[in-house]
KOLVEXMAR-854907 format. One record per residue (C-alpha): x, y, z. Coordinates in nm, 2 decimals, padded with zeros to 4 digits, m for minus. Example, Ala and Ser with C-alpha at 12.3 -4.5 7.8 and 13.67 -1.06 7.14 Angstrom:
2
+--------+--------+--------+
|      u |      v |      w |
+--------+--------+--------+
|  01.23 | m00.45 |  00.78 |
|  01.37 | m00.11 |  00.71 |
+--------+--------+--------+
END
This chain:
277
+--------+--------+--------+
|      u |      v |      w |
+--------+--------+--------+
| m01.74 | m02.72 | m00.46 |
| m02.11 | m02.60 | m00.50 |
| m02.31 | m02.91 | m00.42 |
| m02.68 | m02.94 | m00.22 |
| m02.54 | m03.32 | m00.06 |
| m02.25 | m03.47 |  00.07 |
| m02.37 | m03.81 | m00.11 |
| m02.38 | m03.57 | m00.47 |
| m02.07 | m03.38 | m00.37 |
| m01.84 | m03.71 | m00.27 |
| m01.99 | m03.99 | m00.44 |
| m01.89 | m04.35 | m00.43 |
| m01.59 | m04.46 | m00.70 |
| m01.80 | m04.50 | m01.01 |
| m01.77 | m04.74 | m01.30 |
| m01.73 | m04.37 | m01.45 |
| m01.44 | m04.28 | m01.24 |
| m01.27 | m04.61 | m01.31 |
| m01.32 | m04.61 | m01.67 |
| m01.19 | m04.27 | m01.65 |
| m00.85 | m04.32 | m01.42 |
| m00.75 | m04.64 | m01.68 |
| m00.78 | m04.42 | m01.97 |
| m00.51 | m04.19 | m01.80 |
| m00.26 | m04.50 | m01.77 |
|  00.05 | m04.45 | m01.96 |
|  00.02 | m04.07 | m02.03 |
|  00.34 | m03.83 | m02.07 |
|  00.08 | m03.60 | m01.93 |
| m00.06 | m03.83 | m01.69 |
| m00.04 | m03.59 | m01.37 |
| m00.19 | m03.26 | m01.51 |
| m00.45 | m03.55 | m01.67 |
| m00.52 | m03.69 | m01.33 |
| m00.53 | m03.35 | m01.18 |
| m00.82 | m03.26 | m01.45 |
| m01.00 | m03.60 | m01.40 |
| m01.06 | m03.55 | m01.02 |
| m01.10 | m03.18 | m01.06 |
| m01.42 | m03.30 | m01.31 |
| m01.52 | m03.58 | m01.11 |
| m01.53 | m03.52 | m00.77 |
| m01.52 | m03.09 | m00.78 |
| m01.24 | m03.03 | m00.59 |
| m01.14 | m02.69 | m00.64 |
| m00.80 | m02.62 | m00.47 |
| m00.56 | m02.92 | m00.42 |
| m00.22 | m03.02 | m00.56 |
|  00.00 | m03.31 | m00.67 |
|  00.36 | m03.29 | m00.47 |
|  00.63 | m03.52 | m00.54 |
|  00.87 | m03.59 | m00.26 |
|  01.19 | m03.71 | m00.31 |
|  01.53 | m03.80 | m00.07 |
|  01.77 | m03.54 | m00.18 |
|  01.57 | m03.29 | m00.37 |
|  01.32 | m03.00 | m00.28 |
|  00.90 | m03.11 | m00.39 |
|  00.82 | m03.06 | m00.70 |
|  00.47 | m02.97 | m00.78 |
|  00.33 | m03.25 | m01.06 |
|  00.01 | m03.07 | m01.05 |
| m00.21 | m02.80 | m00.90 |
| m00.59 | m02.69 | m00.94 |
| m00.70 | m02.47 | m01.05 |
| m00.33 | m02.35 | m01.24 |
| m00.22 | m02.14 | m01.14 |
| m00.33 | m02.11 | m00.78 |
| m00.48 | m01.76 | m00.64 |
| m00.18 | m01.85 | m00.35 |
|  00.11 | m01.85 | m00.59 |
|  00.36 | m01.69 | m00.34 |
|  00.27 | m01.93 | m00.06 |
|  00.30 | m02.24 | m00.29 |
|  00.66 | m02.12 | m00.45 |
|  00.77 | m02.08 | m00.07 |
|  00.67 | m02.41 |  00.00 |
|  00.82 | m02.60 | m00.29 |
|  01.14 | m02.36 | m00.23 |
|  01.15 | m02.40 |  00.13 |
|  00.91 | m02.38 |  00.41 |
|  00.84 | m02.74 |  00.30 |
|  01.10 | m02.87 |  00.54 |
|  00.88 | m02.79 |  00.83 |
|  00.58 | m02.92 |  00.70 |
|  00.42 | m03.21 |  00.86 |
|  00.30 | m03.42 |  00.58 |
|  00.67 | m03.38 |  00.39 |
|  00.83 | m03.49 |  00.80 |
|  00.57 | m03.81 |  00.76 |
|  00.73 | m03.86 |  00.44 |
|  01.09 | m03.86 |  00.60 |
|  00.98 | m04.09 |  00.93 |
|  00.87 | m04.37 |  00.64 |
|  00.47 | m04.30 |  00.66 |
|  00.30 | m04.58 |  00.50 |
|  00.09 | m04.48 |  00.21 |
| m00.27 | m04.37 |  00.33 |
| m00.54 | m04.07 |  00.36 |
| m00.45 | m03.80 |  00.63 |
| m00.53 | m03.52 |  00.75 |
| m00.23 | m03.32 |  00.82 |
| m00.30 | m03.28 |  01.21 |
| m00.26 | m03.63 |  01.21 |
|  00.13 | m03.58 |  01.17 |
|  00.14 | m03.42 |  01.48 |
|  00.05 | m03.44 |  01.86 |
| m00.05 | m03.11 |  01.91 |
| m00.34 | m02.98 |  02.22 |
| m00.47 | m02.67 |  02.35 |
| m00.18 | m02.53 |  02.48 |
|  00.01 | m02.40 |  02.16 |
|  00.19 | m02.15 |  02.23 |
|  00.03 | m01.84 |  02.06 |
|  00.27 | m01.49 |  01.95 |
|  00.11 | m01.21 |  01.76 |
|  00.40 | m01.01 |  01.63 |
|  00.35 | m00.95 |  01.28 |
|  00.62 | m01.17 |  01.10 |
|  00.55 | m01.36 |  00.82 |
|  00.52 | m01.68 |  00.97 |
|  00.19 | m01.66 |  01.17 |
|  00.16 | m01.84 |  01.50 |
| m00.19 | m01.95 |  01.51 |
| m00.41 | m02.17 |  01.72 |
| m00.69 | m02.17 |  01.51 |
| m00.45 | m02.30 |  01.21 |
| m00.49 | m02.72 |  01.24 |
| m00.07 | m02.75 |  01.28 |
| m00.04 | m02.41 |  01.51 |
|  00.10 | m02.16 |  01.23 |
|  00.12 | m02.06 |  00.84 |
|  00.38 | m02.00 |  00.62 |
|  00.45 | m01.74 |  00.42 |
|  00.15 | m01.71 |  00.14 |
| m00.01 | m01.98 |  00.24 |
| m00.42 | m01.95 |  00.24 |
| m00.57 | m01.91 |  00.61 |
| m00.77 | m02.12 |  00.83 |
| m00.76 | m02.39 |  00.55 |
| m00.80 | m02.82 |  00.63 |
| m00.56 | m03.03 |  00.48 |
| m00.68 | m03.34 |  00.36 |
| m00.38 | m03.61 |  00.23 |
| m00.33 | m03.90 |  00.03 |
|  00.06 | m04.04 |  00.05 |
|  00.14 | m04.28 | m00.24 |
|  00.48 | m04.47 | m00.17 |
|  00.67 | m04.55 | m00.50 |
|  00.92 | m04.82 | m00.60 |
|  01.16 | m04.56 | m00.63 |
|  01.20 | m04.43 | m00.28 |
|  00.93 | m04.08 | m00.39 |
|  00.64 | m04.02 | m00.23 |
|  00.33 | m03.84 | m00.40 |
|  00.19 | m03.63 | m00.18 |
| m00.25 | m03.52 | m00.27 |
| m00.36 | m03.22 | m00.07 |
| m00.70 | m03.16 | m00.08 |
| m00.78 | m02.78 |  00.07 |
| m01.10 | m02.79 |  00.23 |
| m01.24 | m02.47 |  00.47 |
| m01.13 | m02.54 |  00.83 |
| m01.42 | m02.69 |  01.03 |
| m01.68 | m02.68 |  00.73 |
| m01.85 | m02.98 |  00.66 |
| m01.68 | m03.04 |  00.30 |
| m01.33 | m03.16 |  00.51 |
| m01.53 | m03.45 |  00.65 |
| m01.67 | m03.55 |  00.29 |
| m01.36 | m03.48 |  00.12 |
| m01.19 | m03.75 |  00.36 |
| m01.47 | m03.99 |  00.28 |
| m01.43 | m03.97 | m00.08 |
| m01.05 | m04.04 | m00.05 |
| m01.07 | m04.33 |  00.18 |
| m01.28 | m04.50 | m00.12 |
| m01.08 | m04.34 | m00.39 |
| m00.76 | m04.46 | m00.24 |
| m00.72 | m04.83 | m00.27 |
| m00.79 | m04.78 | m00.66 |
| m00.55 | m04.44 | m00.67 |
| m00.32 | m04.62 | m00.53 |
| m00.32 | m04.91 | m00.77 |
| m00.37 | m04.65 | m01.11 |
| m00.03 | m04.46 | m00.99 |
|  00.17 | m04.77 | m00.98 |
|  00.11 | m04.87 | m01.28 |
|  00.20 | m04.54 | m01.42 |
|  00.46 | m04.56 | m01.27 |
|  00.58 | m04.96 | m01.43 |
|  00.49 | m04.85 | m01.71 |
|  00.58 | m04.47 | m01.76 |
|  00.81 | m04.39 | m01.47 |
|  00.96 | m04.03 | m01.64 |
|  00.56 | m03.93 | m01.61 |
|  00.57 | m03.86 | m01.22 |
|  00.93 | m03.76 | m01.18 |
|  00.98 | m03.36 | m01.21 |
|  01.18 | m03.20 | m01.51 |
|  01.30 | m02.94 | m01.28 |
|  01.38 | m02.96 | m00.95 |
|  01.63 | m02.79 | m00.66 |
|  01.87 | m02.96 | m00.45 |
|  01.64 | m02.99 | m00.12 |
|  01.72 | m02.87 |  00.23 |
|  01.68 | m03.11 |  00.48 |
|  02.06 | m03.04 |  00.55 |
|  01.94 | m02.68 |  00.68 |
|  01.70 | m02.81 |  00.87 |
|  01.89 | m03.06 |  01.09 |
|  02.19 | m02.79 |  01.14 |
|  01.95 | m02.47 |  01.25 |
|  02.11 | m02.36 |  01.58 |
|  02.43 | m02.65 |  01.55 |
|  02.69 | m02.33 |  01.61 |
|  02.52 | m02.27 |  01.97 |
|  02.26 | m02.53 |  02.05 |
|  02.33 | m02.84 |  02.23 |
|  02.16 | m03.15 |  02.04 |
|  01.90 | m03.21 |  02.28 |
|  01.82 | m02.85 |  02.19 |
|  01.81 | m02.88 |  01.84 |
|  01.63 | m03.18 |  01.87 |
|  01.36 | m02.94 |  02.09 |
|  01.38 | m02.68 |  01.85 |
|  01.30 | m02.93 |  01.55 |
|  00.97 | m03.04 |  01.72 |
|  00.83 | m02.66 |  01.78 |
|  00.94 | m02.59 |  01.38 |
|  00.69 | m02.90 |  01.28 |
|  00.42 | m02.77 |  01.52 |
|  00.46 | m02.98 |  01.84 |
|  00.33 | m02.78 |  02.16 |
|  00.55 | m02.81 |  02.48 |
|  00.35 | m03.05 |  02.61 |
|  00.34 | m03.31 |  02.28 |
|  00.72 | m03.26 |  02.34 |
|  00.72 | m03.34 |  02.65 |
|  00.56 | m03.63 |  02.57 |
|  00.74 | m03.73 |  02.25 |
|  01.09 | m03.67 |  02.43 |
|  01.02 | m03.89 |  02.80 |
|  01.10 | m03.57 |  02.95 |
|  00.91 | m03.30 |  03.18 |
|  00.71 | m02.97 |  03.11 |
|  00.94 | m02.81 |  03.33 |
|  01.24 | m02.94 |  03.16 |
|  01.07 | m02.86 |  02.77 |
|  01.02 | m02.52 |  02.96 |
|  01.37 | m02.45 |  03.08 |
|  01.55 | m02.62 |  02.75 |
|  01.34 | m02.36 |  02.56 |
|  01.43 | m02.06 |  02.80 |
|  01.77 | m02.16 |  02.70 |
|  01.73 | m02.19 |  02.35 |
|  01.59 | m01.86 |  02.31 |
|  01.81 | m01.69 |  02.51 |
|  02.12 | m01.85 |  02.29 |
|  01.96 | m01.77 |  01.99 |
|  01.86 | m01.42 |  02.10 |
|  01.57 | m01.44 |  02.01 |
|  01.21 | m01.39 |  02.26 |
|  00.94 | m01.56 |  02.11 |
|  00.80 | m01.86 |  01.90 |
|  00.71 | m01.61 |  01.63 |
|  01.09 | m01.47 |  01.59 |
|  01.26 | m01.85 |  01.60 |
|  01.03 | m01.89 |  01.31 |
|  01.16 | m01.60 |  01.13 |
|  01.53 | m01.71 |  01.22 |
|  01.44 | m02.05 |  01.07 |
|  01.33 | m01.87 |  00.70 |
|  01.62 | m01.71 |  00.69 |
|  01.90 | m01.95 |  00.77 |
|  01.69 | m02.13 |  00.51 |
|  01.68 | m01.84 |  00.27 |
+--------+--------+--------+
END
């Protein structure tokens, strides 16, 4: 994005843009179209089209620019560090469709826990969820749209903006206009080309794996603790989530690393990837 104003770099939804979004309707190659449209409107440069669906892994509908200079941290996320993700959680709670960005999803504060051994996951307070996954560009805002469809699916827009740089703020703005209309174009794609925003190819998901982590040893309160600290909830958001103490949060996670053998945030992260793996 290499623009002089946020007014010339987000600008109001145009006659243009409109014109432009209608002439997409009813595409086989709506997404990739839609993808190129916003890419050539707006000048996003790095943001993707996910589609979310109950019993299979994402499938991505669309990425710019294709491919991405993160390859590896995309195909992990569409393979499987997706199931720890905020924004795909939201999806699973029922969010309503609506711009985000992804530290809305979680209750997170200054006392995330920070570990610096040197596993793939990174445990990082200056990341806006507390850590990144495998590949996965650093110190990078996420800006969301969720789009609900008829068909129980969820599209999923992340914009990738630099962390704490101005164009995050104007990148939100632009979606909060765009979205009312967005959200109109993709359903009726999807009335009257469903097949155009489902995904030829995609894996049986894991959200199984991710709701048995730790059964053999944890208890379910446990699990339940363990769960929160995987999507990037601090001991005290857990505490607060849960009705239940610091002290407690603190003790139940003594336990939990002690039964998993594990000592740190950083290595239940790396258990996580590879029950999942």
């Amino acid at each position: 994005m290499k623009h002089e104003t946020p007014d010339a770099a987000y600008p109001a939804l145009t006659d243009a843009m409109i014109i432009s979004l209608i002439d997409l309707l009813g595409r086989d190659s709506f997404a990739p179209d839609l993808a190129a449209t916003l890419e050539a409107q707006f000048g996003y440069s790095h943001f993707h089209i996910f589609l979310y669906s109950e019993k299979l892994a994402p499938a991505a509908l669309a990425s710019c620019p294709d491919p991405t200079t993160y390859e590896r941290g995309l195909q992990n996320y569409i393979n499987y560090t997706y199931v720890i993700n905020p924004a795909y959680r939201a999806y699973r709670m029922g969010k309503r469709a609506g711009v985000y960005m992804i530290s809305d999803f979680i209750q997170n504060d200054s006392q995330t826990f920070i570990d610096t051994h040197d596993v793939e996951v990174h445990i990082d307070d200056s990341e806006p969820i507390g850590y990144r996954t495998p590949g996965w560009p650093k110190n990078m805002a996420e800006v969301i749209i969720l789009i609900n469809l008829p068909n129980k699916t969820t599209l999923d827009f992340s914009f990738l903006t630099p962390l704490g740089s101005q164009q995050t703020g104007e990148c939100k703005v632009s979606l909060e206009r765009l979205f009312p209309f967005l959200n109109s174009v993709l359903l009726r794609q999807f009335a009257i080309n469903p097949g155009s925003l489902d995904a030829e190819h995609s894996v049986v998901g894991q959200e199984d794996r991710f709701h048995d982590f730790g059964g053999d040893v944890l208890t379910i309160r446990e699990r339940e603790i363990v769960q929160l600290i995987l999507v990037g909830h601090s001991s005290n958001s857990i505490s607060l989530n849960l009705g239940i103490s610091m002290p407690t949060v603190k003790t139940h996670r003594r336990n939990i690393y002690s039964k998993l053998q594990i000592s740190s945030q950083a290595e239940l992260f790396s258990l996580f990837l590879l029950h999942l793996k």
